[in-house]
C-alpha positions in Angstrom: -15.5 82.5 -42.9 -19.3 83.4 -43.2 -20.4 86.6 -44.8 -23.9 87.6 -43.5 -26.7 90.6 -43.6 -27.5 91.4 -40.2 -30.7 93.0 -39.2 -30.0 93.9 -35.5 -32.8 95.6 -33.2 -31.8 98.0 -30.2 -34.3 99.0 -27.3 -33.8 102.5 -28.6 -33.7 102.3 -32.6 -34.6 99.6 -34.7 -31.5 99.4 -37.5 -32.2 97.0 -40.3 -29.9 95.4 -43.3 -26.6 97.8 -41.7 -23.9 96.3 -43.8 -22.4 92.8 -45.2 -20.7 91.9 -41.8 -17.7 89.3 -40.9 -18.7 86.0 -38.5 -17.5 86.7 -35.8 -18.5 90.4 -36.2 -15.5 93.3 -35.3 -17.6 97.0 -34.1 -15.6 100.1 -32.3 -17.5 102.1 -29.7 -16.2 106.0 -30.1 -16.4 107.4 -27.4 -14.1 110.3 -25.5 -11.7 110.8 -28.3 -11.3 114.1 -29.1 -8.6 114.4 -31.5 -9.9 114.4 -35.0 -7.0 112.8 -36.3 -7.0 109.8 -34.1 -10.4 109.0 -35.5 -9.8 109.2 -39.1 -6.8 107.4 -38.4 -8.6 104.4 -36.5 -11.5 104.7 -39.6 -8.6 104.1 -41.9 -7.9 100.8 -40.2 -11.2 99.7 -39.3 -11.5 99.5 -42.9 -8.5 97.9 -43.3 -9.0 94.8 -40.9 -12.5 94.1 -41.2 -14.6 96.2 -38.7 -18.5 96.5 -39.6 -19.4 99.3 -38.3 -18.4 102.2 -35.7 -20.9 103.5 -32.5 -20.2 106.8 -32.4 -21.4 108.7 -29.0 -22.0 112.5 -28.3 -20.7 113.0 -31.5 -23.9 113.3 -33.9 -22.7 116.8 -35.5 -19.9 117.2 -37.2 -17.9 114.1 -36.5 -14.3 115.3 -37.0 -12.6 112.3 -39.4 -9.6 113.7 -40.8 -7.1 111.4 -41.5 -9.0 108.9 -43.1 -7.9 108.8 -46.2 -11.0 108.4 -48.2 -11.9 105.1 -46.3 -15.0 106.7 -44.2 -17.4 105.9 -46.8 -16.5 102.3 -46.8 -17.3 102.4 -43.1 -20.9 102.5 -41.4 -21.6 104.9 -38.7 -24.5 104.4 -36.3 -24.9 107.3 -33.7 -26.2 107.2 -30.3 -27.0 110.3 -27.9 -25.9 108.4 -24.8 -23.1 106.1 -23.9 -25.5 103.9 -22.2 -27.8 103.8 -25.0 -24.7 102.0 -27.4 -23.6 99.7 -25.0 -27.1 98.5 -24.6 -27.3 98.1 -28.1 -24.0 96.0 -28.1 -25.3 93.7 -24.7 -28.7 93.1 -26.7 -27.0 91.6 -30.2 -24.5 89.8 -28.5 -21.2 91.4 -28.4 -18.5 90.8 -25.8 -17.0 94.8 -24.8 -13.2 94.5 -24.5 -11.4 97.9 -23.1 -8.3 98.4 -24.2 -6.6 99.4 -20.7 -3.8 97.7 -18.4 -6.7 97.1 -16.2 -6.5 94.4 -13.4 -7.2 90.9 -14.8 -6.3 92.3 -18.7 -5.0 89.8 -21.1 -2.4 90.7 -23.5 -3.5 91.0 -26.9 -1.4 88.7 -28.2 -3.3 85.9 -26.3 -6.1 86.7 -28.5 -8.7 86.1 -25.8 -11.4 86.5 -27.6 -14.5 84.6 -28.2 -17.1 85.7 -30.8 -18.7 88.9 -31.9 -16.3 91.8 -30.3 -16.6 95.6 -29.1 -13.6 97.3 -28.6 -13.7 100.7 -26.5 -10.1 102.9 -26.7 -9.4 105.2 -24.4 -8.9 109.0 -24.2 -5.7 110.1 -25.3 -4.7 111.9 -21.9 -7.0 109.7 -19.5 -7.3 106.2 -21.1 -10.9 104.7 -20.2 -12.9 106.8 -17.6 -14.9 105.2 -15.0 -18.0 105.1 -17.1 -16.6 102.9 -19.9 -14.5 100.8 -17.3 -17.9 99.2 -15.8 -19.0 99.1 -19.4 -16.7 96.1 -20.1 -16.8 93.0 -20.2 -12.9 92.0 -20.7 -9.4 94.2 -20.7 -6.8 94.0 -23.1 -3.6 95.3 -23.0 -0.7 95.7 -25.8 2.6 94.5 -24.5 5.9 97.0 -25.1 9.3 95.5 -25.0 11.3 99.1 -25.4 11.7 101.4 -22.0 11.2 104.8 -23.6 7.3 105.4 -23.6 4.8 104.7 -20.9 1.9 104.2 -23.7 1.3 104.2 -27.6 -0.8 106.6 -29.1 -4.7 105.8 -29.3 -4.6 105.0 -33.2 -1.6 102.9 -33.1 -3.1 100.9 -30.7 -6.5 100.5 -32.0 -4.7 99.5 -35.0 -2.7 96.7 -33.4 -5.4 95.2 -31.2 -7.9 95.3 -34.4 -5.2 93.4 -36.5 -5.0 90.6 -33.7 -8.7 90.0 -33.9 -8.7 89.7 -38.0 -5.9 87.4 -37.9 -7.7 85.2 -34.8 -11.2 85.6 -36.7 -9.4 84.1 -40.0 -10.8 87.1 -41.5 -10.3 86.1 -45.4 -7.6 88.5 -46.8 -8.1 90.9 -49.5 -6.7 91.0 -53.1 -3.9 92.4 -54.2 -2.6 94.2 -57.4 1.2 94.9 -57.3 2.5 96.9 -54.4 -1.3 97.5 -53.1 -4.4 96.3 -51.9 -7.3 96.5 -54.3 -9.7 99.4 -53.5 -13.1 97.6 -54.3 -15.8 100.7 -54.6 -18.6 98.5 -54.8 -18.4 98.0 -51.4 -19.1 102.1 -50.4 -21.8 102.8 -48.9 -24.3 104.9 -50.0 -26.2 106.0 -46.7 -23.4 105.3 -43.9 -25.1 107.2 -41.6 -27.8 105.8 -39.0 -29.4 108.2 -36.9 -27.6 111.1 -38.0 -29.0 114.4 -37.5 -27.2 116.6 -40.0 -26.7 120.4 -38.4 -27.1 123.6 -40.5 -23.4 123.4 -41.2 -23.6 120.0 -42.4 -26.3 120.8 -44.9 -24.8 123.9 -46.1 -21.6 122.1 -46.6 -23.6 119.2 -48.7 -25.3 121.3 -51.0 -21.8 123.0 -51.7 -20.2 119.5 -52.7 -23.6 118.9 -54.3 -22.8 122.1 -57.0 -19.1 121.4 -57.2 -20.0 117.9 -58.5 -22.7 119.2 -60.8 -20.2 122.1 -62.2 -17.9 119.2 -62.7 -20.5 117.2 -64.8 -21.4 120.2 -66.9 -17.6 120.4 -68.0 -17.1 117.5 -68.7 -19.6 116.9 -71.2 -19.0 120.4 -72.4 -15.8 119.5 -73.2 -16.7 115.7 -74.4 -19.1 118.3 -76.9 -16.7 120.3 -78.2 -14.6 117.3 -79.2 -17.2 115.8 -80.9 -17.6 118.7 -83.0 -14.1 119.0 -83.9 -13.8 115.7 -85.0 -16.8 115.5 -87.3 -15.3 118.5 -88.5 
């Protein structure tokens, strides 16, 4: 497995040095989820199986991540006004777009039909795929069920399954672990994993207040670390 640093351009935005990415490269379009928890969910294992980087649509304010865990700043997030505008993007660097839908023609997941450098598109979690994203694909994929008792799996699950398959085809190299866990490395965090974000009133506001917390936290801390160092010279 080759680790690169890619410098892609877009028609739209020129995005340079994004992140150390995977060969062949794993990127989720979000687009028409509107549960918050599905998305910090599917951040969670984005993280987890290798995915670069996320294309979030429509969603430049406030992008609703609950459920992550902690793992969104491991991830990078580039944002696009348009749903045309991303998938251009994806067509100009390369990527094949697989929906995940039991379209006509869909392989199953398990197949892994894949090729090189993949975008995967999940549906909406009452509508699956709208008619927009379905002529945005190239491929279909479908997750097969062997029970009788639910017509689909929730949107996270699924995302989940599908992007395990394509680690495991990609020979993605697995991570280290330290007794029942996974190590968390924090070098890897980004520090700026924003592109093209355009922070809203609420979002600053909201910054500046984690911004004091942190600096009230400093200032106690060595406070304290002072008045031990007192004592003990005492």
């Amino acid at each position: 497995m080759k680790v690169r640093r890619l410098e892609n351009t877009s028609s739209t935005n020129t995005i340079k040095k994004i992140s150390v990415v995977r060969n062949p490269e794993m990127v989720i379009l979000v687009y028409d989820l509107q549960k918050k928890k599905n998305i910090g969910t599917i951040i969670r294992s984005a993280v987890a199986f290798g995915v670069s980087k996320m294309l979030v649509v429509g969603q430049r304010r406030n992008l609703k991540t609950f459920g992550h865990q902690r793992t969104k700043d491991f991830m990078k997030f580039i944002y696009f006004e348009k749903f045309d505008e991303a998938v251009e993007y994806l067509k100009s660097n390369g990527f094949t777009i697989f929906g995940c839908e039991i379209a006509e023609g869909a392989k199953s997941v398990v197949s892994h039909p894949f090729t090189g450098n993949t975008a995967f598109i999940f549906g909406n979690e009452g509508n699956g795929l709208n008619k927009k994203a379905m002529k945005a694909c190239d491929k279909f994929i479908y997750i097969p069920q062997y029970g009788h008792g639910t017509a689909s799996l929730n949107v996270a699950v699924a995302a989940s399954i599908v992007l395990h398959h394509f680690s495991v085809w990609a020979k993605y190299e697995e991570s280290s672990r330290e007794g029942f866990k996974f190590v968390v490395d924090t070098s890897k965090k980004f520090s700026e994993p924003h592109v093209n974000f355009k922070p809203t009133e609420k979002d600053l506001k909201r910054a500046a207040r984690i911004a004091a917390r942190n600096e009230r936290l400093k200032e106690s801390k060595e406070s304290s670390q002072s008045t031990e160092s007192t004592s003990t010279q005492k």
